[in-house]
C-alpha positions in Angstrom: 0.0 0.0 0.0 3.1 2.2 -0.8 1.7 5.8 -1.7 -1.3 4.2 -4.0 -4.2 5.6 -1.7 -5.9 2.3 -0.6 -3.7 3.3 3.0 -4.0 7.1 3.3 -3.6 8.9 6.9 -7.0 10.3 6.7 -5.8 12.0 10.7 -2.3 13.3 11.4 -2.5 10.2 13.8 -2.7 7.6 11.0 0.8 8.6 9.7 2.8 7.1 12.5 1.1 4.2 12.2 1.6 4.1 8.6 4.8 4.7 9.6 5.8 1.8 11.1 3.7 -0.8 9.0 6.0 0.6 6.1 9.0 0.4 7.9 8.9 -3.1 9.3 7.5 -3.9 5.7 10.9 -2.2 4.6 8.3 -0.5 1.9 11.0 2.8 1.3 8.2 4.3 -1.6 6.0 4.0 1.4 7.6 5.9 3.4 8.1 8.2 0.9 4.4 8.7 0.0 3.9 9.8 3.6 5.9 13.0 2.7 5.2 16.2 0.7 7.1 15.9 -2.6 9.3 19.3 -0.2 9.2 18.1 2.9 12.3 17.9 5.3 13.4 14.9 7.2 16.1 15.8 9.7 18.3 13.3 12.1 20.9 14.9 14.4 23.1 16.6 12.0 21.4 14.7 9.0 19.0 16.5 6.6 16.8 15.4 3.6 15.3 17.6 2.0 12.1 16.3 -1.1 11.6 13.0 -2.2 14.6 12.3 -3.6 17.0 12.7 -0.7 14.1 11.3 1.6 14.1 7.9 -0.7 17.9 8.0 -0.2 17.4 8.4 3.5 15.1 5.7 3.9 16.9 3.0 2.2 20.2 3.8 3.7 17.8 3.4 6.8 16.4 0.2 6.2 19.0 -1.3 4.9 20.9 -1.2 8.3 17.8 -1.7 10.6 15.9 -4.5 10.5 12.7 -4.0 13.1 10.8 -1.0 14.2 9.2 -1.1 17.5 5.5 0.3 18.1 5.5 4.3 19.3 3.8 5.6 21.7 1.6 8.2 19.6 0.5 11.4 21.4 -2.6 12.9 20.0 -1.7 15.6 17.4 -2.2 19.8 18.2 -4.3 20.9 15.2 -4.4 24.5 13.7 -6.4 24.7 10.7 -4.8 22.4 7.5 -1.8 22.3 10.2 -1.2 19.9 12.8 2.5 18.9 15.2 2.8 15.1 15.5 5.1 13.6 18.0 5.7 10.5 19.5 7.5 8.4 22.2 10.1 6.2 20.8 10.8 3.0 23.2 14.4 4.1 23.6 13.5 7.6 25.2 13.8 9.8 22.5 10.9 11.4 20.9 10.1 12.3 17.2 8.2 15.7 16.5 6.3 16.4 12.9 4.7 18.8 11.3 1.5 17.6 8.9 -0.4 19.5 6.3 -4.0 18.5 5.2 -3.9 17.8 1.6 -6.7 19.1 -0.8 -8.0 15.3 -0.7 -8.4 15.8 2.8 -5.4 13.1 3.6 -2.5 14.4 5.7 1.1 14.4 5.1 4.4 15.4 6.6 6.1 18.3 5.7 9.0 18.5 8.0 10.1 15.3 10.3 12.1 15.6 13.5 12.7 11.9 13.6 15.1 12.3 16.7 15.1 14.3 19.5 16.8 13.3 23.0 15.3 14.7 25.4 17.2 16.6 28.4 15.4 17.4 31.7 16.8 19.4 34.2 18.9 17.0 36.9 16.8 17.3 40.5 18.1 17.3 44.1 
């Protein structure tokens, strides 16, 4: 179901989901379809930037991991066509999106913080 709109997010939600199924799938034009054609993808020091370099990203990706655990999904702020994603990743860090309702009234990313550890203040 790789971008051919049988498996749309039809919620910001639905795209970490879709997320996931794709990845364990190791579907990389999956992934793919889950991004504006100018969407940025970012990782630490690591940016991608349209499909292009996203389908680059993704199968340098999967070709080095093989499993991708469930997320804890957190339900998505809305603005208007605008909405932040994030999630829990089991390991701690969290992943922070930006999705933009599409004239067919699916949603897609437009910019993907796939990474982010967080730091908290240390407590006496």
């Amino acid at each position: 179901m790789s971008g051919n709109g049988k498996d749309t997010a039809r919620e910001p939600e639905d795209l970490a989901r879709l997320f996931n199924a794709r990845a364990n799938a190791g579907d990389v034009e999956g992934l793919v379809a889950l991004y504006e054609p100018g969407a940025v993808i970012a990782v630490g020091v690591v940016k991608a930037t349209g499909h292009e370099e996203i389908r680059a990203f993704f199968t340098k990706l999967l070709s080095r991991k093989s499993e991708f655990p469930p997320v804890d999904t957190q339900p998505a702020i809305r603005n208007g066509d605008l909405a932040l994603t994030s999630a829990l990743l089991p390991n701690g860090d969290v992943s922070v999106e930006a999705a933009r309702r599409q004239g067919d009234g699916t949603w897609l990313w437009a910019i993907d913080q796939l990474r982010i550890r967080p730091s908290f203040p240390h407590r006496d």
